[in-house]
N, C-alpha and C positions, 0 to 999 in steps of 0.2 A: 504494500500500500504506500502510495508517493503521502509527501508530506503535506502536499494542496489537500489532499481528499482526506488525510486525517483530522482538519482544521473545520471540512465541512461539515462534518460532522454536525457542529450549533448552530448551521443555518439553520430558517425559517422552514418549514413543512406543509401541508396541511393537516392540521392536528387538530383536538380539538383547544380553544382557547381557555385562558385562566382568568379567572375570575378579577375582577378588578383593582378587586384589594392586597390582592397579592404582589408584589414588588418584581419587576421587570425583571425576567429571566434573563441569563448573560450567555457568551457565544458557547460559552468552554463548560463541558458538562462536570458534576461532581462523581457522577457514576458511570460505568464502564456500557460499552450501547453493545454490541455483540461480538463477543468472541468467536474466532472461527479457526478451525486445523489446514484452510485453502491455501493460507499468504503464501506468495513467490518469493523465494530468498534472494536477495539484494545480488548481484555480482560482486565478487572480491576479486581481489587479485593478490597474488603471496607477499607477505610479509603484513597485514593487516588482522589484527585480533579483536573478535567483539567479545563485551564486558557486560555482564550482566552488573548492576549497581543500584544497590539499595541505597534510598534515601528517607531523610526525615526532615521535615519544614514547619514554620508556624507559619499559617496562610495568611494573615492580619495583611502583611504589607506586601502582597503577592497577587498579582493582575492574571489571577490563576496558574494553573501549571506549563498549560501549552505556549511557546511562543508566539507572541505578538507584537506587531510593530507598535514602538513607541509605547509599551510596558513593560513593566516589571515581572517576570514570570519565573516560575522554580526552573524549569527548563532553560530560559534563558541566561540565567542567572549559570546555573551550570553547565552551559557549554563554554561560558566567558571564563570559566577556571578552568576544565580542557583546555580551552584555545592553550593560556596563561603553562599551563604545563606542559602539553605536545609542540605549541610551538605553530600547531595549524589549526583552521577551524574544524570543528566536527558537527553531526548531526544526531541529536539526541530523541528517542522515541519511547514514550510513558508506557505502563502497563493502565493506566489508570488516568484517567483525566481529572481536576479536580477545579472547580470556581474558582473568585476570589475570597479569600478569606478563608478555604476550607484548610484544614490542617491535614498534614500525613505521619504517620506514626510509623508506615514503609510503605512508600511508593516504591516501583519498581520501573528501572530502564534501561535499553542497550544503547550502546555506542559502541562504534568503530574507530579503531585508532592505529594507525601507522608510525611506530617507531622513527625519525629519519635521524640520524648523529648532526648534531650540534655543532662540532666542530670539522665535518666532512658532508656538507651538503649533498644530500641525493643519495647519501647513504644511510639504507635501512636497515636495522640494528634488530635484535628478537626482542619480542614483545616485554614490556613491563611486568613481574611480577604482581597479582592482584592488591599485593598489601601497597605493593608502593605504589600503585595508582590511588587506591583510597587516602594514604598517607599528603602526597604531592595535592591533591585535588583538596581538601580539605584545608590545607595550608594557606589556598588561595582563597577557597571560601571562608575564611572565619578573619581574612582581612576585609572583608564588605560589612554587610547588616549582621552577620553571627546568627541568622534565622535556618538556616539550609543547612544538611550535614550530610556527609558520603558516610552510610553504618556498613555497608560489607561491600564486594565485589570479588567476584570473580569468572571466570574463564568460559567462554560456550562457543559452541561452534558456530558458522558463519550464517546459518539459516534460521538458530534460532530467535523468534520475535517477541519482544517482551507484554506483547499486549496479546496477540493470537498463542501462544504456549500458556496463557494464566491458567489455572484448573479452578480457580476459585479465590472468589476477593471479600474481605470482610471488613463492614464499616460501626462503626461506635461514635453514637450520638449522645453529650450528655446536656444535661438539664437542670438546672439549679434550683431549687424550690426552698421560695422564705421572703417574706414580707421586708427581711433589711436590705437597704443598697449592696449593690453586687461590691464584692471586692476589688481592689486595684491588681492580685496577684492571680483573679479568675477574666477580665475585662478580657473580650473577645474571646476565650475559650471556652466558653459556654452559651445556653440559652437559658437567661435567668425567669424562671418564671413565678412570680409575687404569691400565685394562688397555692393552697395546700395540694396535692398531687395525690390523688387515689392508686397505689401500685398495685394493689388487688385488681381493681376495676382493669387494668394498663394492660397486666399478665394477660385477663380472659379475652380482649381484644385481639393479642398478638397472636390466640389460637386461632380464631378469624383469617387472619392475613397468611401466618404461614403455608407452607405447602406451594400447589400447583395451581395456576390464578389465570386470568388474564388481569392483567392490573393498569387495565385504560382510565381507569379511577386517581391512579398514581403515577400518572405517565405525562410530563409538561410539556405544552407544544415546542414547538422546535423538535423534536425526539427523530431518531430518524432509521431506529431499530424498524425492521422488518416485520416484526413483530410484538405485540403488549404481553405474551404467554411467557411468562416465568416460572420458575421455584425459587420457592424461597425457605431455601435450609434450614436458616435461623434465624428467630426472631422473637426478640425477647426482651425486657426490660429489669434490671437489677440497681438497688440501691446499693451505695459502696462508699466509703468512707471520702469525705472532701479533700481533694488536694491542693495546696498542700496541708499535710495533718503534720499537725504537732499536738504530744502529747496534753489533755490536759491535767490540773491537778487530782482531779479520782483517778485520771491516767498510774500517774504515776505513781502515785499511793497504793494503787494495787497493783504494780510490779513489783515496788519496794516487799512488799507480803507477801505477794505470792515468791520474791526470792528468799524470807524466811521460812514459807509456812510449803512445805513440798506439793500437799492435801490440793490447793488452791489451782484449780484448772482441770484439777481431773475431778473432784464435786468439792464444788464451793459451797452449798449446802451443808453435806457436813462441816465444812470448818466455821460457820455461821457466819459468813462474809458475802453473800448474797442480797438481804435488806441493809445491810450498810452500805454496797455498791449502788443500788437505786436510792437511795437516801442521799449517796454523794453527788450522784448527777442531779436528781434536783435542786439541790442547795444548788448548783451551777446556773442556775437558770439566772440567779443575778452574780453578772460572771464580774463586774467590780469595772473600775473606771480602767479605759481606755482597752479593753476583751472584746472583742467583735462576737458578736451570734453565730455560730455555723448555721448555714443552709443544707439541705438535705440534697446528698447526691446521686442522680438516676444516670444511669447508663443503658441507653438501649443498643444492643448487639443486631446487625444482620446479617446474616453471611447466602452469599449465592454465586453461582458460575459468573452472572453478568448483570447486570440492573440498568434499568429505563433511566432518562434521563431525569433526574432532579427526584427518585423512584421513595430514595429513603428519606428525603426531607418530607415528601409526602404526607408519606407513612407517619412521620416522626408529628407534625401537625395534626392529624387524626387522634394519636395515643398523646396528647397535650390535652385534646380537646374531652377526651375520655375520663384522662387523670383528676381535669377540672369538674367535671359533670357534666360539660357540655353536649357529649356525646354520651351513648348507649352502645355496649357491645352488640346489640339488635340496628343501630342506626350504622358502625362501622360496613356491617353484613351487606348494607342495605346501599353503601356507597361504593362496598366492594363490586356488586353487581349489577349498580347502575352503570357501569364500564364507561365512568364520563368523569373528567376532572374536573369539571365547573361543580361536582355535587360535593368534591373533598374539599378539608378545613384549609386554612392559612399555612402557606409550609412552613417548616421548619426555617428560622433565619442560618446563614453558611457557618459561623462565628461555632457553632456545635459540635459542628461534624469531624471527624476523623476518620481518613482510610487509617486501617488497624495494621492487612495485613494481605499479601497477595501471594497467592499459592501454588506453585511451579511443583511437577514431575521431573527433580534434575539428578534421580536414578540411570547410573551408566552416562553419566556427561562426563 
């Protein structure tokens, strides 16, 4: 696939359209549009090595992943440290496309890179060891914004595509819930939302959604999949402790004990430190001058082969509107099957999202 038609990807469609109140869809998708085992491998010619290279980025100051003229993009960003290390330019290809503003916890991409000597022009030299292309490349990245990071890379042969090879891509959406101002340490990583959040209500929704769908319910125009028929592996919603956590004082008062008292963790019951541990967190409730409130932290997990464009913000606005009362696991059903996005909630804002993780067969590479 040439790099024009990867881009086209977010053009316009006929689809069906969103709703008003929802905030202008952008060119560069968050979610992956179809994987396929077809792609024709690039031509090489010897002495050129492609590099599978895992990355991690905060999306805040990122005019999405894919390149674009006259922005900022994770992509762009790293080829300018290639160039910066090989000495020429290269062409960089996602496993995963992502907005602006989404975050990646590992995106996944290949490049191709020709060795030439530095000091003997025109002559090509064996490829880089993996470690020292992570090492080199990183060195150059962490002179800019310090937002982008090279976490692994290594070695693949010359056919294989880091977007067509994925087996499976996982995303993690979190959520903040609690009536005090979002934090300065959570601002853009999350979607803070004021109301209290039903995770009971959220779980029996997500029974709804998973599985085998058509999901033209969760599918934003522009989309330009072949298809709205997915699975959806997983999909789930978990409260998890806020990051970042620091201990508080019950915290610590009951590790202090539990490293005198053995008993404590395997039944705190018997050692009658049970009502004193909920004793202690209440008294916490007035945490003392200058103690910020913790919010309660939701994490919703989806994992699937491929997702629709903008598929899990969707989804992630649906289970908001559930968590609130707004919705009914009976009304989700009921917008899963009206196979039309103008019936789903408000999506999710980008500032939430996280690709988690992307999932390659590199058995016998």
């Amino acid at each position: 696939m040439t790099e024009s038609t990867e881009r086209s990807i977010g053009t316009p469609s006929e689809s069906p359209q969103r709703p008003s109140k929802i905030a202008k869809i952008e060119s560069c998708s968050d979610e992956e549009v179809e994987p396929s085992d077809s792609a024709q491998p690039m031509s090489h010619k010897p002495g050129i090595q492609r590099y599978l290279v895992a990355i991690e980025y905060i999306g805040t100051r990122f005019s999405g992943s894919q390149q674009q003229p006259n922005c900022r993009t994770a992509v762009g960003v790293l080829e300018e440290a290639f160039l910066k290390f090989v000495g020429q330019p290269v062409s960089i290809f996602c496993s995963s496309r992502t907005d602006a503003g989404v975050h990646a916890l590992s995106n996944v991409c290949h490049v191709d890179v020709e060795r030439i000597s530095k000091r003997k022009p025109g002559e090509v030299l064996p490829p880089h060891e993996p470690a020292v292309v992570r090492r080199a490349v990183n060195h150059f990245l962490q002179k800019v914004e310090g937002d982008i990071m090279v976490t692994d890379v290594r070695c693949v042969p010359a056919d294989f595509h880091a977007r067509y090879k994925a087996r499976e891509r996982t995303y993690f959406y979190r959520l903040l819930s609690g009536s005090e101002p979002l934090s300065t340490f959570e601002k853009d990583r999350a979607w803070h939302v004021p109301e209290v959040l039903d995770v009971c209500a959220m779980q029996e929704a997500c029974k709804v959604l998973v599985g085998h769908h058509d999901f033209s319910s969760f599918r934003a125009a522009g989309c330009q999949a072949n298809s709205p028929i997915r699975t959806l592996d997983e999909f789930n919603v978990t409260e998890v402790v806020p990051s970042p956590y620091f201990p508080s004082i019950a915290d610590r008062r009951e590790e202090d004990l539990g490293n005198e008292d053995p008993r404590i963790g395997s039944d705190k019951s018997e050692a009658g430190l049970t009502g004193e541990r909920v004793e202690s967190t209440t008294k916490l409730t007035d945490l003392g001058f200058g103690i910020r409130k913790k919010h309660r932290c939701f994490v919703v997990t989806a994992r699937a082969r491929s997702f629709l464009y903008h598929q899990v913000r969707l989804l992630v606005g649906v289970l908001k509107a559930v968590g609130t009362g707004d919705l009914t696991t009976s009304d989700v059903k009921r917008i899963l099957d009206a196979k039309d996005v103008t019936k789903a909630s408000p999506m999710a804002p980008a500032c939430g999202l996280y690709l988690g993780h992307v999932r390659y067969d590199l058995s016998g590479l």
